[in-house]
C-alpha positions in Angstrom: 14.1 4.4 64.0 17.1 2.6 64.4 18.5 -0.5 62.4 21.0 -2.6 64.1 22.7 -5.7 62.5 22.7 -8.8 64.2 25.5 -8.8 66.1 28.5 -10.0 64.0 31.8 -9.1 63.9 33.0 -5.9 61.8 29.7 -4.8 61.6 28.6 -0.8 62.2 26.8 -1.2 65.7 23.6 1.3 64.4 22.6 3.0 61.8 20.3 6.1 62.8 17.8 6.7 59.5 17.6 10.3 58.6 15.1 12.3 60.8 11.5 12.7 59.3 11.0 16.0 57.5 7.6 16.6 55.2 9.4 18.0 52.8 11.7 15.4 51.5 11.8 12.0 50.6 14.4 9.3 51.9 14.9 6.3 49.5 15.9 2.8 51.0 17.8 0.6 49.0 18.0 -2.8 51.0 19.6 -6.1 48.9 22.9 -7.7 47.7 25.6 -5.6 47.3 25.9 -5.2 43.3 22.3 -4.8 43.3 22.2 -1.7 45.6 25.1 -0.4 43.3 23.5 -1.0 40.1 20.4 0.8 41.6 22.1 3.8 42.7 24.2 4.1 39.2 21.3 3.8 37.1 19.1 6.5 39.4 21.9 8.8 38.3 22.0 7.6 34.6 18.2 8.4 34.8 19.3 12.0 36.5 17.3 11.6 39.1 19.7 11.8 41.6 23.8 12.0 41.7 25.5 8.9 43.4 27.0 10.7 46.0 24.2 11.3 47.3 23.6 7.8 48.7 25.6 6.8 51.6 28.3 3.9 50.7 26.1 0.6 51.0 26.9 -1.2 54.2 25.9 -4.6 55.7 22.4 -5.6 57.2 24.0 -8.3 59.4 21.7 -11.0 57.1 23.8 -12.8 55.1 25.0 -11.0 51.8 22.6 -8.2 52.3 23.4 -4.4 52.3 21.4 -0.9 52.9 21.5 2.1 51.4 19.8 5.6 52.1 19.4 8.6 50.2 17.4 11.6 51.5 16.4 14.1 48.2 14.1 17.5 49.0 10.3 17.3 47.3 10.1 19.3 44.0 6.9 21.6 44.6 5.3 23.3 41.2 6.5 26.6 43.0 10.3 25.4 42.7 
């Protein structure tokens, strides 16, 4: 699947989300800007994941609305 803004200026022209595998799960953050951030820092205050591994929040082409993705691997009992 591929998201693609709506055409304005300055704007990345895709963004390919991360190919499906079973054994990991990709989070979506999708909202204004300070929101996504605020997400992603208090995921890591929570330790559930570190912030770098979110990629840097960029626009939707809707007005004042960002994406982020971050892809983390399943913990299995046998881990």
């Amino acid at each position: 699947m591929t998201f693609q803004p709506l055409g304005q200026p300055g704007l990345p022209a895709s963004f390919a989300l991360p190919t499906y595998r079973p054994d990991r799960l990709t989070h979506i953050l999708l909202g204004d800007y300070a929101a996504v951030i605020e997400a992603i820092n208090r995921m890591e205050v929570l330790r559930y994941c570190d912030r770098v591994a979110w990629i840097e929040p960029i626009p939707t082409g809707r007005s004042g609305e960002y994406i982020s993705v971050m892809t983390r691997r399943l913990v299995t009992p046998d881990d």
